[in-house]
N, C-alpha and C positions, 0 to 999 in steps of 0.2 A: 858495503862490507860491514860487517858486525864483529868488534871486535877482531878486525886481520883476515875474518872470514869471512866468506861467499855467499850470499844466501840467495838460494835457488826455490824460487817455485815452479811445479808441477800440477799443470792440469792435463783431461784426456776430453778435446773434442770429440773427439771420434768415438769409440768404443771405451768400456772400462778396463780398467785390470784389480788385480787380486790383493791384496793389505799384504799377502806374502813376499808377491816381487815388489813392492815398494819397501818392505824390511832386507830381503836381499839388496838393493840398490845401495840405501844407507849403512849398511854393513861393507859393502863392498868402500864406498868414499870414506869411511873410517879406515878401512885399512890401509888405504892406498895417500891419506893423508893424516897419520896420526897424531899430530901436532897441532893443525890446523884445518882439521875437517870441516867443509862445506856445511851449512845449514841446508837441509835437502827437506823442503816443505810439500806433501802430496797429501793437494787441497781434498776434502770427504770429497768433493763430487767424483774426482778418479773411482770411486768405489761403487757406484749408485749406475741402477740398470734400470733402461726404459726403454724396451724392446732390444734393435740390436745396440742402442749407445748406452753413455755411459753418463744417464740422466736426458730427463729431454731437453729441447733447445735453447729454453730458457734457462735453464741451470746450469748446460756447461757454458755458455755465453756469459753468466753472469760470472762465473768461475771467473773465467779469462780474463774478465774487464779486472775481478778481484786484487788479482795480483799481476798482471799488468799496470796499473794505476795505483797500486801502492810502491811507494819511492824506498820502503826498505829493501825488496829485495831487487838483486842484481841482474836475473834473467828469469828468463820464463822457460823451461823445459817442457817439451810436448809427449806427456807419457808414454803414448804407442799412435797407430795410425787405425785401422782399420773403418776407412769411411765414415763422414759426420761434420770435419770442417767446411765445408762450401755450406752447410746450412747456417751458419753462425756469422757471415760475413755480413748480412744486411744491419745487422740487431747489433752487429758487435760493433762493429768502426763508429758511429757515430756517440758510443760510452767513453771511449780512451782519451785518457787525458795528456797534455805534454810528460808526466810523469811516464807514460807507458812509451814515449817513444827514443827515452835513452835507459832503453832494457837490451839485454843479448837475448835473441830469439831463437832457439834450436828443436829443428825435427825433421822430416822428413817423411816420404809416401804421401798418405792423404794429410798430413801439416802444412804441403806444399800450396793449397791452396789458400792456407791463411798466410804464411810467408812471403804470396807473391802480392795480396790484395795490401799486407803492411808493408813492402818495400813500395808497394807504388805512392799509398801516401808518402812514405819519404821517412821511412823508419830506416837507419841507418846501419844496426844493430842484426843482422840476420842471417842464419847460415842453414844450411845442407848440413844434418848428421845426425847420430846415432840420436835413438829415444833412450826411454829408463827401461822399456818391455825389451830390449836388445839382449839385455843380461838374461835372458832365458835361453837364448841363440847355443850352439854350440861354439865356446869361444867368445863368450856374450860379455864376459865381465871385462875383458878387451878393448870391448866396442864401448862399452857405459866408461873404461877409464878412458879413454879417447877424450870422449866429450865432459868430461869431467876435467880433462888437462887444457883444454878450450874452454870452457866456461868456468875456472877457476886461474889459471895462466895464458889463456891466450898462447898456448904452445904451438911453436910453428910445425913441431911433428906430428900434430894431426892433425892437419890440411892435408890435402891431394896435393900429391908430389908438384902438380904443376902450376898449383895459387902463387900468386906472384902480389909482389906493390903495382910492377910496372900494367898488369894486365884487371879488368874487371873481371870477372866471372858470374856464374847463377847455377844453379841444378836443381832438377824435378823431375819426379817419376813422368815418366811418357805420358801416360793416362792423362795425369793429373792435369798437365801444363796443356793439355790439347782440349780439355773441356773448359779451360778458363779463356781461351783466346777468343776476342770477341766480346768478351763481356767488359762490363766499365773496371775490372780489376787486374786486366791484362797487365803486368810492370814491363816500362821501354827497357827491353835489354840490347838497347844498342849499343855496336862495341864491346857485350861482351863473351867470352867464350861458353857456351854453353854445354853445361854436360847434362846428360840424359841416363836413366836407366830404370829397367821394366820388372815388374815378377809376374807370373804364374797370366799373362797373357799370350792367343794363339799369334804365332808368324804375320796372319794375316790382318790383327787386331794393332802390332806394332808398325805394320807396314801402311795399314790405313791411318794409323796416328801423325806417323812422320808423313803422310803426305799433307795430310791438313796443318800440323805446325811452320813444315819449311812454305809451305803456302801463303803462310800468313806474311801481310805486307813488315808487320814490325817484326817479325823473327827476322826476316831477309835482312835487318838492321845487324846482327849480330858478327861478329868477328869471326865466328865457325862454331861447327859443334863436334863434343868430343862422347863417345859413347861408353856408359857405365857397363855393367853386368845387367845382362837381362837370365834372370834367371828360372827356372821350374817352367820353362815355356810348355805346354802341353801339346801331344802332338796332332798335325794335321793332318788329313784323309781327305784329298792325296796330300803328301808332301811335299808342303809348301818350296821347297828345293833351294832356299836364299838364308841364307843365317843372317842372323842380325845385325851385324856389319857389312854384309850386301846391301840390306836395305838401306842403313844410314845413308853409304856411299852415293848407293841410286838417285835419293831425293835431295841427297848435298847436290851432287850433279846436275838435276835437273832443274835445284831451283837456284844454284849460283852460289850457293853458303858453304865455304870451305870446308870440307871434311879434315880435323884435326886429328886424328887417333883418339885412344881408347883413356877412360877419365877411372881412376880406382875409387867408384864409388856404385853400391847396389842394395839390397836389401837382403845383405849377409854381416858379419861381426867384422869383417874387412873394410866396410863404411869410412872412407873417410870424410873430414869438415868440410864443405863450401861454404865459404864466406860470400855473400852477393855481393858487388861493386868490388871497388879496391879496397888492400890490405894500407892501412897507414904506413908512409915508410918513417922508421928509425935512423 
């Protein structure tokens, strides 16, 4: 904290965004804390374009290490998603210092891949939710003070309604979590509930994912899985005929992993936090 206040840095593994929405962002946290407004730092590299990312891989890798391994600030915020973190995972973990692993770590979509490789080292600090690029969303500025009441109060109203002390949890885009299993970055979520949620893939691309996750011998470790929004599914020819709550069901069923119901979290401004592991209790 600096001075009673937060200080937040933002980088963008993935894709850049605009010097625009990074002035909406900090416009938006000033208003919503006029007293004690957050420090919202968004490192140049968010800006810098090299092909589809947002700098090549040594510059947003190096971003990340920046302000992860600096001890002023309090979190790390993940600008937007749009594909890029899984390249940064070999280059990046072995830069971070104990400094970077008592940081609060928030993003989601394609973040999800650096989320799961720092929980498995044993970064404590890590959650499912909105980015800074949300506040463009309809109902976007929402979603940005969500995560903004989580990374400056730890506010339990925006968690998913069903984060608990007594329960672990974890969440990741379907995609995401189905191309890391397997690899040495997979995190044990045993024991805990997992929630899941998809955008803009076909029927048959979620139904092939959830077979290959509940497949997997450490998912089967898990407490159950609860499903987020899968949204913008594009349609199938023929049709696929099973919503996406069938399929969860089918492969709960088939591979033994409790189907819990449905987790309020997607890639809309309705996003809520997940916290990975347990919530400290008070």
């Amino acid at each position: 904290m600096t001075d009673g206040r937060a200080k937040i840095g933002v980088v963008a593994p993935g894709t850049r965004i605009e010097p625009a929405l990074a002035e909406k962002v900090k416009a938006t946290a000033a208003a919503l804390y006029p007293d004690r407004a957050p420090e919202i730092q968004f490192h140049p590299q968010c800006f810098l374009s090299c092909g589809h990312f947002a700098g090549d891989d040594d510059a947003r890798a190096a971003a990340f290490a920046e302000i992860a391994n600096d001890e002023s600030f309090d979190a790390l915020w993940f600008a937007r998603g749009g594909y890029g973190a899984c390249r940064l995972i070999e280059r990046l973990l072995p830069k971070l210092t104990d400094a970077a692993a008592g940081k609060t770590y928030l993003g989601y979509s394609d973040a999800g891949s650096l989320l799961a490789a720092l929980y498995h080292r044993g970064f404590a600090r890590i959650a499912h939710g909105p980015m800074a690029a949300d506040v463009t969303r309809t109902g976007g500025e929402a979603a940005v003070a969500r995560s903004l009441s989580y990374l400056v109060d730890s506010a339990e109203a925006a968690l998913e309604p069903t984060v608990s002390p007594s329960t672990k949890t974890a969440a990741f885009n379907i995609t995401i979590l189905s191309t890391l299993l397997g690899t040495p970055y997979q995190p044990d979520l045993s024991d805990h509930v997992l929630m899941l949620e998809e955008v803009s893939e076909h029927m048959y691309r979620i139904d092939r994912s959830f077979f290959h996750i509940t497949g997997n011998p450490g998912i089967r470790r898990v407490a159950g899985i609860m499903l987020g929004r899968c949204s913008d599914i594009p349609p199938n020819d023929p049709d696929f005929g099973q919503t996406e709550e069938a399929v969860a069901r089918h492969w709960c069923e088939v591979s033994g992993i409790p189907y819990l119901g449905r987790a309020d979290i997607g890639h809309d401004a309705g996003n809520k936090v997940v916290p990975f592991g347990a919530l400290p209790r008070h």
